[in-house]
N, C-alpha and C positions, 0 to 999 in steps of 0.2 A: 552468591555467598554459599562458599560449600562447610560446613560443619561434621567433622566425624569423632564420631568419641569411640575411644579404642577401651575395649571389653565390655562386659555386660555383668559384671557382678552387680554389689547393692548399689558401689556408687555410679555405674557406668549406667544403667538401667534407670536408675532415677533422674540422673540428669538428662538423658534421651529424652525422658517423658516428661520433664519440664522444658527442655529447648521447646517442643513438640507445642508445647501447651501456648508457652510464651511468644513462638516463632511462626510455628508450623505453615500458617494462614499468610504468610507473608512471602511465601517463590523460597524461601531458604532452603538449600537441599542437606537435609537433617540423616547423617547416615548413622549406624552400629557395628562395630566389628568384634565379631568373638570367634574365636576358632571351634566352639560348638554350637549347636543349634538352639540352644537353651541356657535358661539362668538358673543356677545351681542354687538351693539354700544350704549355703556351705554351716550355718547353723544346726544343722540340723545331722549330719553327713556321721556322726560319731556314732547313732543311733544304726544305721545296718552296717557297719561295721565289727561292731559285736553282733551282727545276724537278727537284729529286728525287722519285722516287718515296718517299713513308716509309709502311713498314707500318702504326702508328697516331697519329690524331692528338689525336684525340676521341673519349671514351668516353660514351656518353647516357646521363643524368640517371638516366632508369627503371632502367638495369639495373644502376647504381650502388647504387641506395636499394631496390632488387626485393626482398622479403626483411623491409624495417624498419621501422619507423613513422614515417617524414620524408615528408611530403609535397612533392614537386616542384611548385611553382607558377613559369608561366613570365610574364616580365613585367620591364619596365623599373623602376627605383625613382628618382620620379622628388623625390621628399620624403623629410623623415623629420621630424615634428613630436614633438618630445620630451615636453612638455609633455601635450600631448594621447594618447601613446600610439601613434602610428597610423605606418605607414608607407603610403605615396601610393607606387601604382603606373600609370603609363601616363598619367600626369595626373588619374586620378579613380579605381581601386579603390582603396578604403581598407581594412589589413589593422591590425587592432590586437596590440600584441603587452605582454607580460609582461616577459619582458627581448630585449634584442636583439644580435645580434652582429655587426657590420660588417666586413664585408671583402671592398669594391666594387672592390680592387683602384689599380690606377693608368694614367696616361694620358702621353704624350710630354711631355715639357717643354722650350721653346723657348727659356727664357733671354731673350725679347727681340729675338732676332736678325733684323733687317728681311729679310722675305722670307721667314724659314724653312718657315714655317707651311705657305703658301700653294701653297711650290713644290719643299717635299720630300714623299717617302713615308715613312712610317713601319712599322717591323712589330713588330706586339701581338698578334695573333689569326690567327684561319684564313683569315678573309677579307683581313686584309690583305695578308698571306703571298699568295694568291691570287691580290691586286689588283697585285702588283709581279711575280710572274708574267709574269703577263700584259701589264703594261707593255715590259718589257726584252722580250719577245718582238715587242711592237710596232712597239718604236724599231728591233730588229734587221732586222726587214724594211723599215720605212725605209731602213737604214743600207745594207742589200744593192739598192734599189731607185735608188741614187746612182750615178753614174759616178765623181764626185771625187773621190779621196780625203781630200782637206780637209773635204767637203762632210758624206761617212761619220762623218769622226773621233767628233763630239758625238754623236750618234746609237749610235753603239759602245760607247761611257762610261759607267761605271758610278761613280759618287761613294756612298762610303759615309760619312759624317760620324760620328763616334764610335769610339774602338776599344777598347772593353769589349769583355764577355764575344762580347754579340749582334750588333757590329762586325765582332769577330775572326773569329767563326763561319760568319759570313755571305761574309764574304770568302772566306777559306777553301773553302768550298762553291761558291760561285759561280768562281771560282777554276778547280776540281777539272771545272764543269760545259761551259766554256771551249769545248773540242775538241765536245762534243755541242751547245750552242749553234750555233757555226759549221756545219758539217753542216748543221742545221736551215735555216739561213737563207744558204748559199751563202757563207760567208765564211771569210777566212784565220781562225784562233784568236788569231793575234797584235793583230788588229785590231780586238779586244774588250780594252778597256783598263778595270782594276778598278783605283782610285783610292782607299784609305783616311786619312783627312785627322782626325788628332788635335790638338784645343788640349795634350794633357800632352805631355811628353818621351819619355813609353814607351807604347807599348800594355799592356793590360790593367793600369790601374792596379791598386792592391794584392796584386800576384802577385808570388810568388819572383823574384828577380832572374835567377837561371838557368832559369826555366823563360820568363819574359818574352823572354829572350836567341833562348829554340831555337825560339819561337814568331815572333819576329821573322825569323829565320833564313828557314823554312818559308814565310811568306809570302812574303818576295822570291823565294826558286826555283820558288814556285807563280807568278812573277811579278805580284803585286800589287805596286802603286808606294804606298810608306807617306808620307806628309807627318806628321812629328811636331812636338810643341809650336807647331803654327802655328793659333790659334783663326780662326774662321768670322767673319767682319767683316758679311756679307750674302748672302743667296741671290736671284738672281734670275730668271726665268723661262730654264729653259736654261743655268744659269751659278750658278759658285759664286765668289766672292771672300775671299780668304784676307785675317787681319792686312795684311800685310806688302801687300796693294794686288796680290797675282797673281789673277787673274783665268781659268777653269778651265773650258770647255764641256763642258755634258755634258747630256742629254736625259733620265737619268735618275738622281736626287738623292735617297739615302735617309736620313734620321734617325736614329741609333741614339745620341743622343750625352747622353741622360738620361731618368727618366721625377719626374711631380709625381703626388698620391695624387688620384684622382676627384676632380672639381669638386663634386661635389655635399657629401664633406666640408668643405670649405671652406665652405658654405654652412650646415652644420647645426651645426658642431662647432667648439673653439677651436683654432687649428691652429696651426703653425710651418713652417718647414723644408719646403719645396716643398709647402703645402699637406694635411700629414699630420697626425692629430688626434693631440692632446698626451692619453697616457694616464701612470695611475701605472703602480707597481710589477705592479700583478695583472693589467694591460691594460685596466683598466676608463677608459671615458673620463671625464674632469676633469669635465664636467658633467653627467656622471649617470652612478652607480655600478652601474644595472640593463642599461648599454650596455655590452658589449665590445666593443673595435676593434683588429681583425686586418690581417697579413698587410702589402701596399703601403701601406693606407691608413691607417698607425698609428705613430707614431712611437712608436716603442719604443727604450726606450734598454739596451745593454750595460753592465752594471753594472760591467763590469772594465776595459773603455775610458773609460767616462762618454760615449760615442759614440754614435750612431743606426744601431741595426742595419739591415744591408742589406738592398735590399728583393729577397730571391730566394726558392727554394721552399723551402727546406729551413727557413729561418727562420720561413715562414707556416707550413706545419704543425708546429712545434712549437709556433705562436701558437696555432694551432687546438686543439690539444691538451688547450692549459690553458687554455683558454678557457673549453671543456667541461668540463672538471675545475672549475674555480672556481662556474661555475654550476651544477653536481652538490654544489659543498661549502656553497655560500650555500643554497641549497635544503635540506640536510640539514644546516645548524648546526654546518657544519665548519671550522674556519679556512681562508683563502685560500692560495693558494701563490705564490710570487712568481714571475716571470719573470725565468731564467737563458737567455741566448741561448747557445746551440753551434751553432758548424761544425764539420761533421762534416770537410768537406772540397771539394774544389771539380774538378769534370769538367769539360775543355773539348774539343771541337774543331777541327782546321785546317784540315777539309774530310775527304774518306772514308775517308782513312787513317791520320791521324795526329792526337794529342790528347794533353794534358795531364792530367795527375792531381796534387794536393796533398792529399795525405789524412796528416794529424800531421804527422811528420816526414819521411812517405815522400814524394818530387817524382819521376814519370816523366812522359816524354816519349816517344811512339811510338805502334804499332798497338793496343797492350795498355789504354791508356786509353779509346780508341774502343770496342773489345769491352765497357769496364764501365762506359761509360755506356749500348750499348743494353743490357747485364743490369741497368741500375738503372733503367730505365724498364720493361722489363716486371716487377721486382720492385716497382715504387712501383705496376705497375697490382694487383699478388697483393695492396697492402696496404688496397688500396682494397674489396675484395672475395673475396677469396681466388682458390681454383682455379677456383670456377666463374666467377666474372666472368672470370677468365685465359683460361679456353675458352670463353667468350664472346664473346668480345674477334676470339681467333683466329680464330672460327666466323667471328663476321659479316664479317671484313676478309676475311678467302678467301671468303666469298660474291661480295665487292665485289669482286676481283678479277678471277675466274673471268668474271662478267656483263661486266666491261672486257676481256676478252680476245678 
């Protein structure tokens, strides 16, 4: 019985490590496929992006799985032939599998937008995170190598399109990063202008109306200039162009303002709704009952909305979950169990001090939310692997420190 589950985000990872738990001991050959060596907490990915320093970001593959019977296989998937059994990695390994469980995650979504594509940055991973880095540090010594100050302005500018969660955050962050930027590259702090430009009427759609309120609050005194309800008409090289025909320089133009599930769903599978594969109630996908499809790339619908659960992490590993579980109970002639979606609750924050909590009925606003969302990321790393991968973790980042210092 061969089992592969293709990626290794929150849901692909968690389900590995419940097959593992569920299966492991029983000859199943339980494998992983990610095209890097590691699992990213794409949570977290907004934070060096605006140039912090973050104690973890990525946890590798081996020392996640050290210990169990899943096989780490690294490699693109670049197929998935149903029929045939087989998933195509890199254009030509062929892995065949027994059942399989999808969850390639998801990719930007442009809506169309002429220009968008070509001339904003987006951030989904480490690299990209990285790559905007490194930009905005670019443009900023550009902007210090001017005399003009008209000349400066677009080179200073920071456009964030979108202000959801990874909008807000990012803002906030960059924001906060402002006064240490300047320094860097010889310029006033004022003259780094952050730009948050939403089509909706409020940031953070689906949030408390008071906490939307104190989070709006926050970014104007962190002075970020917000553009609400006004959608993106076009982006062009240097420039962003709102509805309403305002026109906006700026050298550096980021994306945050939706994602659609991997293209390569769309190619294999029947999909809807930005591209995400139509499963039933169990997560099995509609055209074949031996595929599961997790996490971003899955339309999974809320049984008590009749909605499309959102594609975050708490949602994928609970998809991971029963994923696992369902293929432990097909396997042993169990009944299936359905998918019930819960939010537990939702952590944000506004940059390094300040942050959001909705957890039931309780809504804060302040330092105390920032504190439990870094205690929820090193407790989602203990759930990954217990204490030792926890001291693991610590070892190797204070290796990587210490050798940076």
């Amino acid at each position: 019985m061969k089992i592969r589950v293709l990626g290794a985000g929150f849901a692909g990872v968690r389900a590995a490590l419940d097959l593992d738990r569920l299966l492991g001991r029983q000859g199943v050959d339980i494998s992983i496929i990610n095209k890097d060596p590691y699992h990213e907490l794409t949570t977290e990915i907004y934070r060096p992006a605006a140039g912090r320093d973050v104690r973890v970001l990525a946890v590798p593959l081996e020392d996640i799985f050290a210990g169990t019977s899943v096989a780490v296989v690294q490699g693109t998937v670049t197929d998935i032939r149903l029929r045939e059994r087989q998933v195509v990695l890199d254009r030509q390994r062929i892995l065949k599998f027994d059942r399989l469980v999808v969850a390639l995650g998801s990719e930007p979504e442009y809506f169309s937008i002429p220009g968008l594509r070509e001339n904003s940055l987006t951030l989904k991973s480490l690299n990209s995170a990285e790559n905007i880095r490194r930009h905005i540090d670019a443009m900023l010594s550009q902007a210090a190598a001017l005399a003009n100050p008209a000349d400066r302005q677009p080179f200073a500018t920071v456009i964030i399109a979108g202000a959801g969660l990874t909008g807000v955050e990012l803002a906030g962050e960059l924001a906060d990063q402002r006064p240490v930027l300047a320094r860097r590259h010889g310029l006033v702090p004022e003259e780094i202008r952050i730009i948050t430009v939403e089509a909706a009427p409020d940031i953070l759609p689906g949030f408390d109306d008071a906490l939307i309120e104190a989070a709006t609050d926050m970014l104007m005194r962190k002075g970020v200039s917000l553009i609400l309800g006004t959608p993106l008409r076009a982006v062009e090289p240097g420039a962003v162009v709102l509805e309403d025909g305002t026109r906006i320089a700026a050298r550096t133009i980021i994306w945050s303002g939706g994602v659609r599930a991997n293209r390569l769903i769309e190619k294999c599978f029947t999909t809807r709704n930005r591209g995400r594969a139509v499963v039933n109630e169990y997560l099995q996908s509609v055209d074949d009952p031996t595929v599961y499809i997790i996490g971003d790339a899955a339309l999974a619908i809320n049984t008590r909305t009749g909605q499309p659960v959102a594609p975050t992490a708490q949602h994928a590993v609970q998809q991971g979950r029963l994923a696992a579980r369902n293929i432990w109970a097909e396997l042993k002639g169990r009944p299936l169990r359905a998918y019930r979606a819960r939010t537990i609750g939702v952590l944000a924050t506004v940059g390094h001090d300040v942050g959001l909590a909705h957890i039931g009925p309780i809504k804060l606003f302040g330092r105390f939310p920032v504190v439990v969302k870094d205690l929820n990321t090193w407790r989602y790393i203990l759930s990954l692997g217990g204490t030792r991968l926890l001291l693991k973790v610590l070892w190797r980042n204070g290796r990587l420190r210490w050798a940076r210092a």
